[in-house]
C-alpha positions in Angstrom: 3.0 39.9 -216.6 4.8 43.2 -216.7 8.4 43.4 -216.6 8.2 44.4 -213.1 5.4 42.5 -211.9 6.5 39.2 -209.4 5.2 36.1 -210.5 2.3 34.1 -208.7 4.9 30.8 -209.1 8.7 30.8 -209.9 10.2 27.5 -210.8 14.5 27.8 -210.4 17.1 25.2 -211.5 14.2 22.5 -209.8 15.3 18.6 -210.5 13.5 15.3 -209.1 15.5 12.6 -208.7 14.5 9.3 -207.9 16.2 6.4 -206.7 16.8 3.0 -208.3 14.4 0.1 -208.5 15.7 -2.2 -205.6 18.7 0.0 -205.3 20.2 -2.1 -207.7 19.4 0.2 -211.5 20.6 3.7 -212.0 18.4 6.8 -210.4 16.3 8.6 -212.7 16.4 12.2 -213.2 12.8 12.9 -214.1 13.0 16.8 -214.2 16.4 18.3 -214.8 16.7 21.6 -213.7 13.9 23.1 -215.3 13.2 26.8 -214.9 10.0 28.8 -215.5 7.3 31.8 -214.0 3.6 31.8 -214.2 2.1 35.2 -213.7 -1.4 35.7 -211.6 -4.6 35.4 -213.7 -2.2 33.4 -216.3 -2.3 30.1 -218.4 1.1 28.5 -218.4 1.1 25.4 -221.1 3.4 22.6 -220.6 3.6 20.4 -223.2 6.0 17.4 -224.4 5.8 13.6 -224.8 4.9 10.8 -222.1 7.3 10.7 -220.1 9.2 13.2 -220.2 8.5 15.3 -216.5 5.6 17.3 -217.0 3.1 15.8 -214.4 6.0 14.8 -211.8 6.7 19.2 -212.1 2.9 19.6 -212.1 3.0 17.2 -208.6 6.5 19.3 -207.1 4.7 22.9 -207.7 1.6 21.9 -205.3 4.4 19.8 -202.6 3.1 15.9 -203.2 6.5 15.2 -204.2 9.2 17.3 -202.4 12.1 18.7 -205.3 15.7 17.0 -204.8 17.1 21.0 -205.9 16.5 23.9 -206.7 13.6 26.6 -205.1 9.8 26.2 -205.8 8.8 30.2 -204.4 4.7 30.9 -204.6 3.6 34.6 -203.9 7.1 35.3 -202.6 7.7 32.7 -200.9 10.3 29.4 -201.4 8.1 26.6 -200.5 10.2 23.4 -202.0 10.9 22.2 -198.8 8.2 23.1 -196.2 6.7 20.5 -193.3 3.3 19.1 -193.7 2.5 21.3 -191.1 3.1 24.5 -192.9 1.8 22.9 -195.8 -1.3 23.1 -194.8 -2.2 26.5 -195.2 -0.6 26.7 -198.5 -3.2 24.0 -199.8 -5.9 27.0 -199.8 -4.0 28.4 -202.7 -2.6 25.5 -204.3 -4.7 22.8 -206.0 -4.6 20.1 -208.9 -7.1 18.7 -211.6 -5.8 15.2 -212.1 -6.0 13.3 -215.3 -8.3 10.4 -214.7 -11.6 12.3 -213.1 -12.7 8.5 -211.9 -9.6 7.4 -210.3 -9.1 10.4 -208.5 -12.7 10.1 -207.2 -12.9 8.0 -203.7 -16.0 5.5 -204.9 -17.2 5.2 -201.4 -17.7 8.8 -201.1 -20.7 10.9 -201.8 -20.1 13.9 -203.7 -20.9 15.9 -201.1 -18.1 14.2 -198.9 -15.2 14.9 -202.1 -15.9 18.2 -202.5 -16.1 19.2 -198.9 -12.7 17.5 -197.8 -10.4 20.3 -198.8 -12.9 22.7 -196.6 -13.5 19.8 -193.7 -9.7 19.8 -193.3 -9.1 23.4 -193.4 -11.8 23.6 -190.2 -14.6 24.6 -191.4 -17.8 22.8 -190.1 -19.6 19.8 -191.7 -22.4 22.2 -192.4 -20.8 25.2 -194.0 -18.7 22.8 -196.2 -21.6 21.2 -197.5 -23.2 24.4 -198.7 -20.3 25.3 -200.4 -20.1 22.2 -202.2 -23.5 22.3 -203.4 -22.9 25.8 -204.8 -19.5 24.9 -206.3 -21.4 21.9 -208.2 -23.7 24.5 -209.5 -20.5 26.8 -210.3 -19.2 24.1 -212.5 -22.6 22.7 -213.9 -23.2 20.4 -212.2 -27.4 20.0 -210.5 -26.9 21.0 -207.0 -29.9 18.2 -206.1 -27.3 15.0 -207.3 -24.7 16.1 -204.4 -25.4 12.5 -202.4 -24.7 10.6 -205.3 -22.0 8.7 -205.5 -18.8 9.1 -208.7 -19.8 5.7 -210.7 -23.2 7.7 -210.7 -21.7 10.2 -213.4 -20.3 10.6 -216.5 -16.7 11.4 -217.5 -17.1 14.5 -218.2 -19.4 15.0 -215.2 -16.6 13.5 -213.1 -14.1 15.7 -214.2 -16.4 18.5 -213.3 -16.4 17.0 -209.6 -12.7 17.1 -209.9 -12.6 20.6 -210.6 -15.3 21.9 -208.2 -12.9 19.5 -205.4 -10.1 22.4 -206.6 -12.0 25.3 -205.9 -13.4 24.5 -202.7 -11.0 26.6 -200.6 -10.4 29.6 -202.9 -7.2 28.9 -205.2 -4.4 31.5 -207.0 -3.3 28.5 -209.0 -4.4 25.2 -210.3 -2.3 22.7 -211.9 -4.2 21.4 -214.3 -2.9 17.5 -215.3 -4.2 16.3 -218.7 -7.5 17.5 -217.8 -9.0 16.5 -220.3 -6.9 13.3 -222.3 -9.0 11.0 -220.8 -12.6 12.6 -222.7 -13.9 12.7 -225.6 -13.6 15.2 -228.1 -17.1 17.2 -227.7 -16.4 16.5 -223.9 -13.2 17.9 -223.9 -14.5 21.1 -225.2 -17.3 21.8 -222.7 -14.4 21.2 -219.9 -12.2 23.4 -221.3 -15.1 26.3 -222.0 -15.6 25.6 -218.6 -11.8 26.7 -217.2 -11.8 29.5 -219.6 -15.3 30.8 -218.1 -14.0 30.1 -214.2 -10.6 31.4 -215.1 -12.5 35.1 -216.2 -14.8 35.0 -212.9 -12.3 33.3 -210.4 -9.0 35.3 -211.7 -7.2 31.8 -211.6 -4.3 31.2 -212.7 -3.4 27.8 -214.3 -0.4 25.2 -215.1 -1.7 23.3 -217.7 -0.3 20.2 -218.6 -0.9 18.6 -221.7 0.6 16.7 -224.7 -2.5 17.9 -226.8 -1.1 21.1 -228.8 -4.4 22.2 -230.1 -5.8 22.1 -226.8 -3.2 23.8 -225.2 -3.0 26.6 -228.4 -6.9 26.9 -227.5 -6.4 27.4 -223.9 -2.5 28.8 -222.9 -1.1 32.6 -223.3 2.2 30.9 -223.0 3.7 27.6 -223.7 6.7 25.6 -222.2 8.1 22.7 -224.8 9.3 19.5 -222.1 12.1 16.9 -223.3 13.5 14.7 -221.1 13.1 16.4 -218.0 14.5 20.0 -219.3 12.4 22.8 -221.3 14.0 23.0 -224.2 11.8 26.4 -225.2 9.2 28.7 -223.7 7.6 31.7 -225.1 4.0 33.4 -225.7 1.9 31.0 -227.4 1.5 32.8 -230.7 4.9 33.3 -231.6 6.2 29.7 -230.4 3.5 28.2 -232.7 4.0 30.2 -235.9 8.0 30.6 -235.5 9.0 27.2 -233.5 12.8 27.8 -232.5 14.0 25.1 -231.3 14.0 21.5 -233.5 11.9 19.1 -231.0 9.3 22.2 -230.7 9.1 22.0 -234.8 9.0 18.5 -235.0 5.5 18.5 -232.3 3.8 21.0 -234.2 4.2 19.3 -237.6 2.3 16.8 -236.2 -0.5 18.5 -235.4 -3.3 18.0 -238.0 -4.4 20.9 -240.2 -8.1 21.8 -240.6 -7.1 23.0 -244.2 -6.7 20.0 -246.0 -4.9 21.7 -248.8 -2.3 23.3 -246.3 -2.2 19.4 -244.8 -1.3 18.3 -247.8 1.8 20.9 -248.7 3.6 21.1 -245.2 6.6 19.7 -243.8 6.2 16.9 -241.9 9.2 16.3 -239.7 9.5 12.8 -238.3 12.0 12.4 -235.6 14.5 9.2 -235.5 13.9 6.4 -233.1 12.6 6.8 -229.4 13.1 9.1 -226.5 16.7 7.9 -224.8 15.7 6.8 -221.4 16.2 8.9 -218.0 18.2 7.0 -216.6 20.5 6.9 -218.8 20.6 10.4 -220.9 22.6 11.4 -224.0 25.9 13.4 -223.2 25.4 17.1 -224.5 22.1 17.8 -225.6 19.9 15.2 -224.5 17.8 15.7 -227.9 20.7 15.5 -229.9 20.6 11.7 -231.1 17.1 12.5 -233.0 17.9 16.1 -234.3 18.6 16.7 -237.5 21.2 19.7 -236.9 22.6 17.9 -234.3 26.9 18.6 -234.5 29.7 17.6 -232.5 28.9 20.3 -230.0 25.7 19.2 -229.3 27.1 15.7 -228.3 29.4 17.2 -225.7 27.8 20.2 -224.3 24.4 20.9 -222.9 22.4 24.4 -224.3 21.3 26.9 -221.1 17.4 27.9 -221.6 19.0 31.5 -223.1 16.8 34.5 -225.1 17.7 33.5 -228.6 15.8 35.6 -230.5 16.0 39.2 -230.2 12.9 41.6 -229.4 11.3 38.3 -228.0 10.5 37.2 -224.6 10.9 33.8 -225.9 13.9 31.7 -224.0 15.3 28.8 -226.4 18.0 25.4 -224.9 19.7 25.1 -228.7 22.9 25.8 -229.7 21.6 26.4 -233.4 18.1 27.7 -232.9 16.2 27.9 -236.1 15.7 31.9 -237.4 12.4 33.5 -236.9 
């Protein structure tokens, strides 16, 4: 994206807020004002630990869960708090990949029937959507002939393939991508991302790619977004937020990502942080990584870092009040 050029998506100051169990605990404040851009044709990476927002921003961006504040604007346009009715058109451009290809499968649906919903509901006729599901199940490589089978019928792998011809039936910009592929195995999980990469080139999609996976994400994302407890605590082009990490929770992730060079394994740091994630609905004061950092100081206990451009010359955006030096 060019300095001039509007982004496809622009995420402002967005939080999700949900109420207490039985109105009796505390709300939780899943995503906390969380800010980003994903440019046509691009692959955003979001990545961070379970629980800590990424897939209830993933569900926000394409409007199953409507954002408590802030402004969700696609192709110009703030769409955070639009009707179901005016939804609707919106869901040609917007689609999601969910984690779990069988559970997000209707078993008493043919294939032909999940992957021609999205068209069925956007008025096209029973006809026309099932030609275009057939050709989409040869478009993701799947055989054309199995389309009145039935999801228990296939593979994982296969399944997720379903899953991802069901997001391009009505033409998408963008696709949030969920854990696409956590759930598969490793030589599976390869094929299916070759398989976004190749409809990514030919479709000009862009994606929001949500993982906790950092290879995967290296492999597949121009730019990454680092998640803790419902803030991004750093965002920045891949390459240089994976050899220069800024920010102390982004150091910690990648020193746990395994080597292929056992003798480079061997010799690096390995950061381990202390204890668990605090919970959301009750977060630290400050800095809400600040009770596992190691450079944690008094200021980080009382005031919270703004997302800011901490390293000069870089288009990298970093939430620490001591960000490490390139």
């Amino acid at each position: 994206m060019t300095a001039t050029a509007e982004p496809l998506l622009s995420v402002r100051d967005v939080t999700m807020t949900f109420p207490g169990k039985r109105g009796r605990a505390a709300p939780v404040r899943a995503v906390d004002g969380i800010s980003f851009e994903v440019a046509a044709g691009e692959t955003l990476g979001l990545v961070g630990e379970s629980g800590c927002g990424k897939s209830t921003t993933g569900r926000m961006i394409v409007r199953l869960l409507e954002p408590t504040a802030g402004s969700i604007t696609y192709d110009g346009r703030d769409i955070s708090h639009l009707r179901q009715r005016e939804l609707k058109p919106l869901r040609r451009d917007l689609q999601m990949v969910f984690q779990d290809p069988h559970s997000s499968l209707n078993p008493r649906q043919t294939v032909a029937r999940i992957i021609a919903d999205p068209l069925l509901v956007q008025g096209h006729s029973a006809a026309e959507a099932r030609k275009r599901a057939a050709e989409l199940m040869a478009l993701v490589g799947l055989i054309p002939e199995h389309i009145d089978r039935y999801p228990h019928e296939f593979s994982g792998g296969q399944a997720q393939r379903i899953g991802i011809a069901r997001s391009l039936a009505t033409g998408p910009r963008l696709i949030v991508a969920d854990e696409p592929v956590s759930a598969l195995d490793v030589s599976v999980q390869a094929q299916i991302v070759n398989l976004m990469e190749r409809l990514q080139r030919e479709l000009g999609l862009a994606y929001l790619f949500i993982a906790h996976d950092l290879s995967v994400v290296k492999r597949v994302c121009d730019r990454v977004a680092v998640m803790y407890l419902g803030r991004i605590v750093e965002v920045g082009d891949k390459e240089r937020v994976y050899t220069a990490p800024a920010h102390p929770y982004t150091r910690a992730l990648l020193s746990a990502v395994p080597l292929p060079d056992p003798a480079a394994e061997r010799q690096r740091e390995r950061i381990t942080l202390l204890g668990d994630p605090p919970s959301p609905a009750a977060p630290p004061p400050g800095c809400t990584f600040h009770p596992r950092c190691p450079k944690a100081r008094e200021i980080c206990r009382s005031e919270a870092p703004r997302l800011r451009i901490a390293v000069p010359g870089e288009a990298r955006q970093v939430a620490c009040h001591f960000p490490e030096e390139p």
